[in-house]
Structures are given as structure tokens and as C-alpha cells.
VOZAVO-369871 format. One record per residue: chain; x, y, z of N, C-alpha, C in turn; residue in one letter. Coordinates in Angstrom, 1 decimal, always signed. Example, Ala and Ser with C-alpha at 12.3 -4.5 7.8 and 13.67 -1.06 7.14 Angstrom:
// VOZAVO-369871
<node chain="A" n_x="+13.2" n_y="-5.7" n_z="+7.8" ca_x="+12.3" ca_y="-4.5" ca_z="+7.8" c_x="+13.2" c_y="-3.3" c_z="+7.8" res="a"/>
<node chain="A" n_x="+12.8" n_y="-2.2" n_z="+7.1" ca_x="+13.7" ca_y="-1.1" ca_z="+7.1" c_x="+12.9" c_y="+0.0" c_z="+7.9" res="s"/>
//
This chain:
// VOZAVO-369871
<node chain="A" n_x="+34.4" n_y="+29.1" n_z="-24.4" ca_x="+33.0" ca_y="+29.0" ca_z="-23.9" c_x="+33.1" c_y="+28.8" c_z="-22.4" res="x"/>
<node chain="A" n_x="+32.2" n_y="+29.5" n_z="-21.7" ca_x="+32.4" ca_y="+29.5" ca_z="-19.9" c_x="+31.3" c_y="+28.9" c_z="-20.1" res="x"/>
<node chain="A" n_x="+31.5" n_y="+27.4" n_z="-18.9" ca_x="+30.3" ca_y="+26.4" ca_z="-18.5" c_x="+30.1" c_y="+26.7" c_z="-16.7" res="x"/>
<node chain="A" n_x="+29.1" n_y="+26.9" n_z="-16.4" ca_x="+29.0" ca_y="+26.7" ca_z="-14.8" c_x="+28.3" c_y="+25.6" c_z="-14.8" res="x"/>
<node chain="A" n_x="+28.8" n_y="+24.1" n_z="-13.6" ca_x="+28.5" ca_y="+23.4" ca_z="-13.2" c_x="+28.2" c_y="+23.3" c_z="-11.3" res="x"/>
<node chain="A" n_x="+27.0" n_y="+22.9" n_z="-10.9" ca_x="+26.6" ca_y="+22.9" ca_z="-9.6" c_x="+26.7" c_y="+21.1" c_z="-9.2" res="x"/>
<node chain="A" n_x="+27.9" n_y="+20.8" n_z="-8.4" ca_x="+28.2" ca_y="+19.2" ca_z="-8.5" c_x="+27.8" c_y="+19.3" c_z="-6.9" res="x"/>
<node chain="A" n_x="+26.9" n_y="+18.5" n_z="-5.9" ca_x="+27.0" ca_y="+18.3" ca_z="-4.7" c_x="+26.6" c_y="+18.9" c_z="-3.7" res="x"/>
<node chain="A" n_x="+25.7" n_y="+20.4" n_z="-4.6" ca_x="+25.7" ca_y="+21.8" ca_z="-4.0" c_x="+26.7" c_y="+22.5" c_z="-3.9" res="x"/>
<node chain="A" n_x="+28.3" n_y="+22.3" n_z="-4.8" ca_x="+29.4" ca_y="+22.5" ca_z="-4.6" c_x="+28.8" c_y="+23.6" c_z="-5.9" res="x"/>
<node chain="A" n_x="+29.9" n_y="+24.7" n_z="-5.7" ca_x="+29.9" ca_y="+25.5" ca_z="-7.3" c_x="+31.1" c_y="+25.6" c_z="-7.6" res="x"/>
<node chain="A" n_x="+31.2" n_y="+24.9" n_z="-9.3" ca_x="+32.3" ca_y="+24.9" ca_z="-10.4" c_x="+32.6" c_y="+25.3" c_z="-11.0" res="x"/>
<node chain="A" n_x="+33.5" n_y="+26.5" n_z="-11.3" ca_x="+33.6" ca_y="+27.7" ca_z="-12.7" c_x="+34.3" c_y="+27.1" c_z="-13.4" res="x"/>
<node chain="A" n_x="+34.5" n_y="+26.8" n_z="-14.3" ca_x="+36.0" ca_y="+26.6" ca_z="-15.4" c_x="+35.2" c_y="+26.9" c_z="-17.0" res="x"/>
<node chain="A" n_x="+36.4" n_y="+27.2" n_z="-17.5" ca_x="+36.7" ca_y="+27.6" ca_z="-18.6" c_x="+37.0" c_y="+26.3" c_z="-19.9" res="x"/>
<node chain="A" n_x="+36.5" n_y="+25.5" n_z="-19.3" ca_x="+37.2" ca_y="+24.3" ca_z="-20.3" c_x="+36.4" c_y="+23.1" c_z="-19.5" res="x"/>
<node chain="A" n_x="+35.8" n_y="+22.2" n_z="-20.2" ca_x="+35.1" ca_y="+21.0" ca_z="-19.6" c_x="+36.5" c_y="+19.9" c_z="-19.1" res="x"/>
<node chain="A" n_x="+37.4" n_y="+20.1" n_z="-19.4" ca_x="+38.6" ca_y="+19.5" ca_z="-19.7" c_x="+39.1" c_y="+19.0" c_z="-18.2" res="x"/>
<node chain="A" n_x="+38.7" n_y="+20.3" n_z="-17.3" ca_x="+39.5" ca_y="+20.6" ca_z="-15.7" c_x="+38.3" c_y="+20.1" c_z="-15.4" res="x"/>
<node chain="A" n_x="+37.2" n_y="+19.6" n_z="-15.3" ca_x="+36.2" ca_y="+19.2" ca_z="-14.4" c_x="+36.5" c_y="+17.5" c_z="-14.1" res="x"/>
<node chain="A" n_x="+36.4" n_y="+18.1" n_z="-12.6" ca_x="+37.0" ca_y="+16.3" ca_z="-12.1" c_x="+35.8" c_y="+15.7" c_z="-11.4" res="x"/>
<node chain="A" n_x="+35.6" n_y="+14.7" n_z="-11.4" ca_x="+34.7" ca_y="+13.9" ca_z="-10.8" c_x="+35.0" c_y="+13.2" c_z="-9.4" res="x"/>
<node chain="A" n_x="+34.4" n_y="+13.5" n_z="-8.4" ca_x="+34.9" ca_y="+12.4" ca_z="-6.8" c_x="+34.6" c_y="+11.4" c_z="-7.0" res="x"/>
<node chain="A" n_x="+34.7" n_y="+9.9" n_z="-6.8" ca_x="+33.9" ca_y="+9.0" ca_z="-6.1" c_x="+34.9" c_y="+8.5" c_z="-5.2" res="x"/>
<node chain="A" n_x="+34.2" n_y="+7.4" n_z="-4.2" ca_x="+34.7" ca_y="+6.6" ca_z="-3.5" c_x="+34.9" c_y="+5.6" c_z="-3.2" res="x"/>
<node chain="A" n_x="+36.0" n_y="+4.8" n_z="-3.4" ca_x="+36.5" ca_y="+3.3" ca_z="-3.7" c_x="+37.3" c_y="+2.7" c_z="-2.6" res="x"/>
<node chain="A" n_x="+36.8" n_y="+1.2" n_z="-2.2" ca_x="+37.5" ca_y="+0.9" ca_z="-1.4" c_x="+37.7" c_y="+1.9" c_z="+0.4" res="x"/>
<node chain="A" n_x="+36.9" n_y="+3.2" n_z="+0.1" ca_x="+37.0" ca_y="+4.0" ca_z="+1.6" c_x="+37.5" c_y="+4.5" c_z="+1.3" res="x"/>
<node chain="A" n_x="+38.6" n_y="+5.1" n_z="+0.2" ca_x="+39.3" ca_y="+6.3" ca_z="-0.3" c_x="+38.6" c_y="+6.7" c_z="-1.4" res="x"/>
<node chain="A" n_x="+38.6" n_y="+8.3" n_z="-1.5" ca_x="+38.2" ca_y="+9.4" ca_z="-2.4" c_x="+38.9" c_y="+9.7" c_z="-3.8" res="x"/>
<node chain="A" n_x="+38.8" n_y="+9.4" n_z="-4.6" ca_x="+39.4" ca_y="+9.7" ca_z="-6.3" c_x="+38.7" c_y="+10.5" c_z="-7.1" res="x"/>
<node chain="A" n_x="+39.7" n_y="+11.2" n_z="-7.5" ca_x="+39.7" ca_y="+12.9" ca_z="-8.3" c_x="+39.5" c_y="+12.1" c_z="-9.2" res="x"/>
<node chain="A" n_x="+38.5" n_y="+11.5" n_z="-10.4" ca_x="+38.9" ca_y="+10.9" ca_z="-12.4" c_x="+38.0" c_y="+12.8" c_z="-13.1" res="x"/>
<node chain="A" n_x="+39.1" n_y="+12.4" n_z="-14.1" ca_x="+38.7" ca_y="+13.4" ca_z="-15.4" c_x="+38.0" c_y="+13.1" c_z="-15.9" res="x"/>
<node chain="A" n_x="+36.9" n_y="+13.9" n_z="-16.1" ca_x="+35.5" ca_y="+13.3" ca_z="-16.9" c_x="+36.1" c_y="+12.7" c_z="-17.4" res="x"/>
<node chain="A" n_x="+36.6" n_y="+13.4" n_z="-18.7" ca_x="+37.1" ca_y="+13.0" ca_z="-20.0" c_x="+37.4" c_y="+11.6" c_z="-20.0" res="x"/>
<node chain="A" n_x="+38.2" n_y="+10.8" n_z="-19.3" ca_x="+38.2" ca_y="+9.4" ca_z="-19.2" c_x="+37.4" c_y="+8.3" c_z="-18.7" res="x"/>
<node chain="A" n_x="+35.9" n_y="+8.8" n_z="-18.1" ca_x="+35.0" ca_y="+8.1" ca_z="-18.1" c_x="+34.8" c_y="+7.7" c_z="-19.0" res="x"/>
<node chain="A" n_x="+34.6" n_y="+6.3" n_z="-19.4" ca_x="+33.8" ca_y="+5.8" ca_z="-21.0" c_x="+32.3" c_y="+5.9" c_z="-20.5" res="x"/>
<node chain="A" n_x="+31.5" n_y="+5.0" n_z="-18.8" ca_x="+30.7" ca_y="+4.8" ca_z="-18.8" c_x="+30.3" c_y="+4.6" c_z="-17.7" res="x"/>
<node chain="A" n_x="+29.0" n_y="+4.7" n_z="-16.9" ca_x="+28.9" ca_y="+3.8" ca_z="-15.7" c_x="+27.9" c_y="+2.7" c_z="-15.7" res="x"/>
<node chain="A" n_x="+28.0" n_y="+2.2" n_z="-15.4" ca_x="+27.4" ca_y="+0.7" ca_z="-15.0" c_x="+26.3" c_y="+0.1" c_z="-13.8" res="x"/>
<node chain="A" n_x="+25.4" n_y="-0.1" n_z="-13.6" ca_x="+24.6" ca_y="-0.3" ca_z="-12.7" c_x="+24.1" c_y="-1.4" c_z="-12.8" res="x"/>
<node chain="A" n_x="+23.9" n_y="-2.8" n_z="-11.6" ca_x="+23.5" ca_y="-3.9" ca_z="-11.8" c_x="+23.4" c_y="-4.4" c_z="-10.2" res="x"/>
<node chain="A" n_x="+22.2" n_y="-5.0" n_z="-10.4" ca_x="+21.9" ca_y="-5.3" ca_z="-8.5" c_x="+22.4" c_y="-4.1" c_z="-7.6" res="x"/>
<node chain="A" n_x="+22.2" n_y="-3.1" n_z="-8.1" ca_x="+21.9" ca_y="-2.1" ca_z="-7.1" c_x="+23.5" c_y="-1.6" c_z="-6.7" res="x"/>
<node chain="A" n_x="+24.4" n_y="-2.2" n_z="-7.1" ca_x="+26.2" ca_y="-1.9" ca_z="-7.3" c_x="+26.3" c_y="-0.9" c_z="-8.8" res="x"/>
<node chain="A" n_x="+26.7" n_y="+0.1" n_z="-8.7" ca_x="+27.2" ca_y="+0.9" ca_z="-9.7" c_x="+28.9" c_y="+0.8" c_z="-9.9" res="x"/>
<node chain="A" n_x="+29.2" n_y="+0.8" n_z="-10.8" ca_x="+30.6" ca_y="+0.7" ca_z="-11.5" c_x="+31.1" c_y="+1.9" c_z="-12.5" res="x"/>
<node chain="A" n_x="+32.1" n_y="+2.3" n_z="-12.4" ca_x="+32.5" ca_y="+3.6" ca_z="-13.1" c_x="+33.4" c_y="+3.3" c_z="-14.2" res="x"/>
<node chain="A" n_x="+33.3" n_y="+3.0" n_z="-15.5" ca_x="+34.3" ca_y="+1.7" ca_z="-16.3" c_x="+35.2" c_y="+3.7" c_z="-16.7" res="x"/>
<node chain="A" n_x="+36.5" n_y="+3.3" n_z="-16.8" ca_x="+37.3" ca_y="+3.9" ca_z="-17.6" c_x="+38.2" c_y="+4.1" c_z="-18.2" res="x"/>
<node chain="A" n_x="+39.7" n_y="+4.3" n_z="-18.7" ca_x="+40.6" ca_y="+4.3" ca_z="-19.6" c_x="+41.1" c_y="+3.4" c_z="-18.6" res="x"/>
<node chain="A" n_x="+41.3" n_y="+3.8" n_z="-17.4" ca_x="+41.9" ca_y="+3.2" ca_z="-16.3" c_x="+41.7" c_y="+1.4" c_z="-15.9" res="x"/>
<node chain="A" n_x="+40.2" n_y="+1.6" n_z="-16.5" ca_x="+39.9" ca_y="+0.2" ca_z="-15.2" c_x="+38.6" c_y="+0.7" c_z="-15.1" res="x"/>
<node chain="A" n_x="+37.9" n_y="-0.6" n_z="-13.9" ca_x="+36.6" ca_y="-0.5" ca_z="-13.3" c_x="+37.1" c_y="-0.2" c_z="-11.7" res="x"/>
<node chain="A" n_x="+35.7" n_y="+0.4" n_z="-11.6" ca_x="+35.8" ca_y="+0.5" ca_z="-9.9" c_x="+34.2" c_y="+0.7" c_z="-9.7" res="x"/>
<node chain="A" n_x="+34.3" n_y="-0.2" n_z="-8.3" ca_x="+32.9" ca_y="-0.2" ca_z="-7.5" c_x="+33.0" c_y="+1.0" c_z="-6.6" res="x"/>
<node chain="A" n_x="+31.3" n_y="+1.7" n_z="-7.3" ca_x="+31.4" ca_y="+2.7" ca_z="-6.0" c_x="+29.7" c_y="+2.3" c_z="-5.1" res="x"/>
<node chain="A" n_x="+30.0" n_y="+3.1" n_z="-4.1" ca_x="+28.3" ca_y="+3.5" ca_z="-3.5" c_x="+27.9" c_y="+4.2" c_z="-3.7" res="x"/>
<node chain="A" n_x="+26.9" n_y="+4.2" n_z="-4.9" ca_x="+26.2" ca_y="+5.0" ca_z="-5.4" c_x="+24.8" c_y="+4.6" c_z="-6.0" res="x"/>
<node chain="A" n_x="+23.7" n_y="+5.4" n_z="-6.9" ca_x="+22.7" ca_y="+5.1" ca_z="-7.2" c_x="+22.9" c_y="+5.6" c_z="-8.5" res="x"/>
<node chain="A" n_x="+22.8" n_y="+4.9" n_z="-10.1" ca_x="+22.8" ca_y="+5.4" ca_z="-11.2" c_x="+22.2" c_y="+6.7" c_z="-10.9" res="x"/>
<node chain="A" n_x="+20.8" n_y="+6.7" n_z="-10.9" ca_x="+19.8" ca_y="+8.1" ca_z="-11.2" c_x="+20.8" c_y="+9.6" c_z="-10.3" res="x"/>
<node chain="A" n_x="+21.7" n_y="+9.0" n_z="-9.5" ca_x="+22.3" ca_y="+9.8" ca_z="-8.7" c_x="+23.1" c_y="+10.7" c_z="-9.2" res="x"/>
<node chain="A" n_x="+24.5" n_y="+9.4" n_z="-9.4" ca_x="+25.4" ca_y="+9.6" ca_z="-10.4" c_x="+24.8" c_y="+10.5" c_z="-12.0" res="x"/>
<node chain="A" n_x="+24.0" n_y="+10.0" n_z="-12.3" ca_x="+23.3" ca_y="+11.0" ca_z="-13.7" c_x="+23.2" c_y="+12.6" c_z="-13.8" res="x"/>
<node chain="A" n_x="+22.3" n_y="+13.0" n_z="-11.9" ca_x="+22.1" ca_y="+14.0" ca_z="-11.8" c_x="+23.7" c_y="+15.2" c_z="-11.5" res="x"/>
<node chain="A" n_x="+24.6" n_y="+14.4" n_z="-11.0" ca_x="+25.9" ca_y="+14.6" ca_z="-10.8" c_x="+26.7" c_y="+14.8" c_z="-11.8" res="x"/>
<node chain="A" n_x="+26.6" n_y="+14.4" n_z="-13.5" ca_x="+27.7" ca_y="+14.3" ca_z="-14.7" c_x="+26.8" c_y="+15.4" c_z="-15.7" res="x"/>
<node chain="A" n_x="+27.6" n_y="+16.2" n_z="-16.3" ca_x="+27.2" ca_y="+16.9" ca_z="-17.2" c_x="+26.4" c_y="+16.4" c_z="-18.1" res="x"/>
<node chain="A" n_x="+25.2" n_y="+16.8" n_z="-17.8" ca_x="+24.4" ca_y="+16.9" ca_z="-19.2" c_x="+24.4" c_y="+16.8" c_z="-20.5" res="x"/>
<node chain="A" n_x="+25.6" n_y="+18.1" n_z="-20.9" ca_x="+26.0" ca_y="+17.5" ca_z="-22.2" c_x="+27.4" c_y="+17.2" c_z="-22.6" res="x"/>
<node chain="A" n_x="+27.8" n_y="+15.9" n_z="-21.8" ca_x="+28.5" ca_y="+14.5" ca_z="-22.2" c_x="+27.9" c_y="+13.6" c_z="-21.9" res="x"/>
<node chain="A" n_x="+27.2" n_y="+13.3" n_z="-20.6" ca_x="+26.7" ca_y="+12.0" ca_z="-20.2" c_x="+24.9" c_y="+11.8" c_z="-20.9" res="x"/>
<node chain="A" n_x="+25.0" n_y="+10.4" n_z="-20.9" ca_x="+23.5" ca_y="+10.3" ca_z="-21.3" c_x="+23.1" c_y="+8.6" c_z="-21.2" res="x"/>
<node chain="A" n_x="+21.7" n_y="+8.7" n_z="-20.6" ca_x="+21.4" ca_y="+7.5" ca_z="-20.2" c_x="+20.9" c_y="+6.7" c_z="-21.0" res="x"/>
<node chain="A" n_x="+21.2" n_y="+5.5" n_z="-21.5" ca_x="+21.1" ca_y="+4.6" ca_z="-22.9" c_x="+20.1" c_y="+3.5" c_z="-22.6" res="x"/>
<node chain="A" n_x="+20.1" n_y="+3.5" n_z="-21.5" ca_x="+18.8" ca_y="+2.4" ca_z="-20.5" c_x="+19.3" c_y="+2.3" c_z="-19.5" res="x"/>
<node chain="A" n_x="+18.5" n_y="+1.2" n_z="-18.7" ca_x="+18.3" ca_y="+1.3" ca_z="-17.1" c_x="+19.5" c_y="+0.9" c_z="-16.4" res="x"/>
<node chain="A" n_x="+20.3" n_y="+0.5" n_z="-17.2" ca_x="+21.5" ca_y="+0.3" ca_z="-16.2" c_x="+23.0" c_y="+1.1" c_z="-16.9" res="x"/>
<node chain="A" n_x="+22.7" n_y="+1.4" n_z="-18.1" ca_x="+23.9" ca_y="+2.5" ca_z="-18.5" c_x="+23.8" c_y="+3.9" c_z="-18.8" res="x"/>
<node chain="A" n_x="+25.0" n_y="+4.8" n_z="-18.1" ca_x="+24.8" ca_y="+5.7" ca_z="-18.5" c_x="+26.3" c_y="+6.5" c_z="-19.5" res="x"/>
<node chain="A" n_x="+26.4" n_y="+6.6" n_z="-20.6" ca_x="+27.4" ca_y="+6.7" ca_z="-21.4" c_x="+27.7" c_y="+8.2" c_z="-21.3" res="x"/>
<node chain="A" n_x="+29.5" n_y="+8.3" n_z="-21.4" ca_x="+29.9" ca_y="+9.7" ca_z="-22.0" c_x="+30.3" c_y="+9.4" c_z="-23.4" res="x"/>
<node chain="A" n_x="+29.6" n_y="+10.7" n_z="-24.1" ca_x="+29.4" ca_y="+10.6" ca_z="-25.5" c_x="+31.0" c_y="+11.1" c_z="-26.1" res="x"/>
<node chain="A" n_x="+31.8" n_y="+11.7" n_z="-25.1" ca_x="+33.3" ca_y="+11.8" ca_z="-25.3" c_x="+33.5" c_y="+10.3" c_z="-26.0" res="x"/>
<node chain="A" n_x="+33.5" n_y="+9.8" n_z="-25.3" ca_x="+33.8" ca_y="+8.0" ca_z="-25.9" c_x="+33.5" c_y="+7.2" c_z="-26.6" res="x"/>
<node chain="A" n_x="+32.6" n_y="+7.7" n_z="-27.1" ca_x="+32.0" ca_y="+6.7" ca_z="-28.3" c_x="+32.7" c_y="+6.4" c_z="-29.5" res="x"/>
<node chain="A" n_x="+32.9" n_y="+5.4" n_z="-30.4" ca_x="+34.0" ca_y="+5.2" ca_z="-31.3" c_x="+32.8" c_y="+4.8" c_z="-32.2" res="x"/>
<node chain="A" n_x="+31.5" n_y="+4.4" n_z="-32.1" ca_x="+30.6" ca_y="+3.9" ca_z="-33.3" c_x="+29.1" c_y="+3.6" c_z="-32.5" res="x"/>
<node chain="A" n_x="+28.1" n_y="+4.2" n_z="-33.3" ca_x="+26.9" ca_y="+4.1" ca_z="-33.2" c_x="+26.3" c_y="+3.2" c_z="-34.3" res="x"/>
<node chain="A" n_x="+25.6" n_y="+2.4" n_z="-34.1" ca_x="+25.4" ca_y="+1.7" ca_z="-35.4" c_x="+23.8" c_y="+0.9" c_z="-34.9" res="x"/>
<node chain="A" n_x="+22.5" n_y="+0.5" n_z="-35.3" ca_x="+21.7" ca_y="-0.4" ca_z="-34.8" c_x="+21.0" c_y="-0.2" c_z="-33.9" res="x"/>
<node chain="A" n_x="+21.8" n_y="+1.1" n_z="-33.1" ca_x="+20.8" ca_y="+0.8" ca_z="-31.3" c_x="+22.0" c_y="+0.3" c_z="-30.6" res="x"/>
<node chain="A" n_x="+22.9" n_y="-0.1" n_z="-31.0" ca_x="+24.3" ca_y="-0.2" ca_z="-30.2" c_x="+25.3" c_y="+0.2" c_z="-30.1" res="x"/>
<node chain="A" n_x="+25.5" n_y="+0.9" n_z="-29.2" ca_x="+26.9" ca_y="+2.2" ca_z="-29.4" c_x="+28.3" c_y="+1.3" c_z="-28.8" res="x"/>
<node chain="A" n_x="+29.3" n_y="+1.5" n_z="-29.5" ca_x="+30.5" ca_y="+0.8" ca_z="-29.1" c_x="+31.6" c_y="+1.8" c_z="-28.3" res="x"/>
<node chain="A" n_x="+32.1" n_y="+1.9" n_z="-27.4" ca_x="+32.8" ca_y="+2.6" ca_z="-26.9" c_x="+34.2" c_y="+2.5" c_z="-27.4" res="x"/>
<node chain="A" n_x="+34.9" n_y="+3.5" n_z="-26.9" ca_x="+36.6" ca_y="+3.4" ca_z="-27.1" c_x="+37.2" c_y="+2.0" c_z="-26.9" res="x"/>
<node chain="A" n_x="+37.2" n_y="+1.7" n_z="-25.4" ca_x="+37.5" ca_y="+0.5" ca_z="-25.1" c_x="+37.1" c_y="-0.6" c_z="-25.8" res="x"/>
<node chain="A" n_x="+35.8" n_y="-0.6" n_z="-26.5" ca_x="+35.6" ca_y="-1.9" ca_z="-27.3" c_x="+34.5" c_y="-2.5" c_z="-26.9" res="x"/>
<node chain="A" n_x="+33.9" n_y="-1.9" n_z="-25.6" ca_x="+32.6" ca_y="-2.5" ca_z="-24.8" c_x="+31.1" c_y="-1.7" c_z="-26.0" res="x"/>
<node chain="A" n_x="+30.6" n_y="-3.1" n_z="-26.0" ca_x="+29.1" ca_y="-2.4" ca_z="-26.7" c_x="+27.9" c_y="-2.4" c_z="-25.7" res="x"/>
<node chain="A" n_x="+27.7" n_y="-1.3" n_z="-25.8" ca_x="+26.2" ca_y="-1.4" ca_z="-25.2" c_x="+24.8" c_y="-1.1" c_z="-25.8" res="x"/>
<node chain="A" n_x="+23.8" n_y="-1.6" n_z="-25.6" ca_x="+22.7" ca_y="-1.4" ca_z="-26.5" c_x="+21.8" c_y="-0.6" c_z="-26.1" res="x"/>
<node chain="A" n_x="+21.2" n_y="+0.8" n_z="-26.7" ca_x="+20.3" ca_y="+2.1" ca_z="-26.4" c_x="+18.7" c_y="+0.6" c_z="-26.3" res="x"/>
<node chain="A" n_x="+18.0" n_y="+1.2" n_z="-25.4" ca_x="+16.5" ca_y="+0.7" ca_z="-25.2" c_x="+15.8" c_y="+1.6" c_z="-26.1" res="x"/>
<node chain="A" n_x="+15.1" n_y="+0.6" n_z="-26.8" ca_x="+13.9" ca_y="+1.0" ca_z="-27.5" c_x="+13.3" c_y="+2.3" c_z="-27.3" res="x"/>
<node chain="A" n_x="+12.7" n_y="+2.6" n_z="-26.2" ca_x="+12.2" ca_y="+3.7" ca_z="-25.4" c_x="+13.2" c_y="+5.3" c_z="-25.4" res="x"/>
<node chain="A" n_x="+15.0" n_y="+4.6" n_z="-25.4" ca_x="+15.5" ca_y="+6.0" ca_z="-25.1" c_x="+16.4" c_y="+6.6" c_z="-26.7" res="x"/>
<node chain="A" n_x="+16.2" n_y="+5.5" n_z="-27.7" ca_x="+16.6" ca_y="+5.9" ca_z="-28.8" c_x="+16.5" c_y="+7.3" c_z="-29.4" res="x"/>
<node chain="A" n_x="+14.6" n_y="+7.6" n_z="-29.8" ca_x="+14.9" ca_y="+8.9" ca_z="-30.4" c_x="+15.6" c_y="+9.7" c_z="-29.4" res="x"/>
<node chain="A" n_x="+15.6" n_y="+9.9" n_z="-28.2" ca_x="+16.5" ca_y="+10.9" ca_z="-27.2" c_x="+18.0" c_y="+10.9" c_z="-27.4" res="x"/>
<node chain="A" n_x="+18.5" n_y="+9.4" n_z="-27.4" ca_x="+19.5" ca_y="+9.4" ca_z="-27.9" c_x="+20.4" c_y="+9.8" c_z="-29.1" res="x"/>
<node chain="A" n_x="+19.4" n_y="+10.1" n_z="-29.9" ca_x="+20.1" ca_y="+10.0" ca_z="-31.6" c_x="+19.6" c_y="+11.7" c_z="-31.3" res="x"/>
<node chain="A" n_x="+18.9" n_y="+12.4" n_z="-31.3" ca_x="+19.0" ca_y="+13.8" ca_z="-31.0" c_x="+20.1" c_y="+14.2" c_z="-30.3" res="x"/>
<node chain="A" n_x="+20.1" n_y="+13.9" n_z="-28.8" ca_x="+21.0" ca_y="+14.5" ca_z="-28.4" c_x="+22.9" c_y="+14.6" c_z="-28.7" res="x"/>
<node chain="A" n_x="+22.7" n_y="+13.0" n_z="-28.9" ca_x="+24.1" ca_y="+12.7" ca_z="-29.6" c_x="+24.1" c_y="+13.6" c_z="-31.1" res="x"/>
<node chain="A" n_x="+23.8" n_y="+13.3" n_z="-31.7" ca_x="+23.3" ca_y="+14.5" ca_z="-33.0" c_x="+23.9" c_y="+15.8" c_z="-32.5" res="x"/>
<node chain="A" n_x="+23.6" n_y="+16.7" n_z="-31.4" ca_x="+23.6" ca_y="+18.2" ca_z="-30.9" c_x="+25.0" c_y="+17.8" c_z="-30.7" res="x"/>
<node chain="A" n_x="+25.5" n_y="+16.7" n_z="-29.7" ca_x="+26.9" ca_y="+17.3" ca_z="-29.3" c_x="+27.9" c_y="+16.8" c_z="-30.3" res="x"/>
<node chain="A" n_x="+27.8" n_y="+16.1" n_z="-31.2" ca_x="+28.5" ca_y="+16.0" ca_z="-32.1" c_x="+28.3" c_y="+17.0" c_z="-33.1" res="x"/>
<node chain="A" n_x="+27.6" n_y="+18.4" n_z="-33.1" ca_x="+27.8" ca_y="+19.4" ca_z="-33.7" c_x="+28.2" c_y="+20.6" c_z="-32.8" res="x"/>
<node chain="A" n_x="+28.0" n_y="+20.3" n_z="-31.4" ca_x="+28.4" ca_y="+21.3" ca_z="-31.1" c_x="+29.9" c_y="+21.2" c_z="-30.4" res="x"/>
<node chain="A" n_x="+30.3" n_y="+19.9" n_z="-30.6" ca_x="+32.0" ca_y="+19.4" ca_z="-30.5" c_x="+32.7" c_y="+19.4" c_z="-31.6" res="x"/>
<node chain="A" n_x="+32.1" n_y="+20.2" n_z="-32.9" ca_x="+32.7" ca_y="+20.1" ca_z="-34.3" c_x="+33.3" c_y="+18.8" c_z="-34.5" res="x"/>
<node chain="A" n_x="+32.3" n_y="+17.5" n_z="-34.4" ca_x="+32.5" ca_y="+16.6" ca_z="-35.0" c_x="+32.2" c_y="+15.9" c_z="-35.6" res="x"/>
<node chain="A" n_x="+31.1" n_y="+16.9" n_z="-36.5" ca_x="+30.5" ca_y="+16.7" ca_z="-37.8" c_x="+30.3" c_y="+17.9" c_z="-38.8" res="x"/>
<node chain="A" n_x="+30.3" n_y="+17.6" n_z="-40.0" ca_x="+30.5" ca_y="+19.2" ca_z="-40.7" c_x="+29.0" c_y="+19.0" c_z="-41.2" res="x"/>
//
């Protein structure tokens, strides 16, 4: 499957969601992360946080930013201060989705049915449900 992504006004061709790397900026240096190991980002008092296999790290950024920035279909916004990749999810259950790492976070009232559709789509179109 060929995806084209537009990151920054940058243009990204690849052949595999797999090679698409994410920038941010930490500490005043620049880091290449693999989607793929984003679990989540985090937003609180106006500080965003990028949680991953790795660790956390503080960047300068604006959630609504960062959203417009992460693929569409992996990332998705669960309320006002998280925005989840659905690569990482290990259990949905309640309105509370638990990640790989073990962190739970809770979908808002308001973004549920969005959430249960769209998670729905890419768990069939990741053959991860028969």
C-alpha cells in the first residue's frame, strides 16, 4: 500500500508507515522517533509530552499541532489533553484504553462514538480482527 504524507509542508513518499519518522525537539536538540513507538502524547498546562517505548520527553509544542502533524490513521484524540497511537493499544474496555506500557487513559464522553468507529476501521484495516 503507497501512503503519501504532507509533515511541515515537507512531502513524504514511503511505501510502509513503518519508515515514517517523527522530528521533535528536546532539551534544544532535534530527534528522529519512529511512529511506531509513540504510545501517546500528553498535554497539561500548556507543556506537551511525547510518552514512548523509550521514555518521556518535553517538547514545544501545541497538542492541536502535534495532531495535525501524526497520521490520521494511527493517531487519534481521546480528549483534551491526549492524543493516542492506536499501534499501542493493548485493551479497550469502559471508555478506558490501556496502552502497551500499562498507562490508562480515559476516552471523554463526547469523543467515544468517534473513537470506537475509528479504532474499529483500523483494526480492520491492520488485519487485526477477522
Amino acid at each position: 500500500m503507497i501512503i503519501v504524507f504532507f509533515l511541515n509542508k515537507q512531502f513524504i513518499f514511503t511505501l510502509n508507515c513503518t519508515q515514517i519518522k517523527y522530528r521533535v525537539s528536546f532539551n534544544g536538540q532535534s530527534y528522529f522517533l519512529d511512529i511506531r513507538e509513540i504510545l501517546y502524547l500528553e498535554s497539561y498546562y500548556r507543556k506537551t509530552s511525547v510518552i514512548s517505548q523509550e521514555g518521556r520527553m518535553r517538547i514545544r509544542a501545541k497538542l492541536n499541532e502535534e495532531e495535525d502533524r501524526l497520521p490520521k490513521e494511527s493517531f487519534i484524540r481521546i480528549n483534551q489533553h491526549n492524543l493516542i497511537n492506536m499501534q499501542q493499544i493493548r485493551n479497550v474496555k469502559a471508555g478506558i484504553v490501556q496502552m502497551q506500557n500499562g498507562d490508562c487513559l480515559y476516552v471523554n464522553d463526547s469523543r467515544k462514538k468517534i473513537f470506537e468507529t475509528r479504532y474499529q476501521e483500523f483494526l480492520e484495516r491492520s488485519c487485526r480482527i477477522l
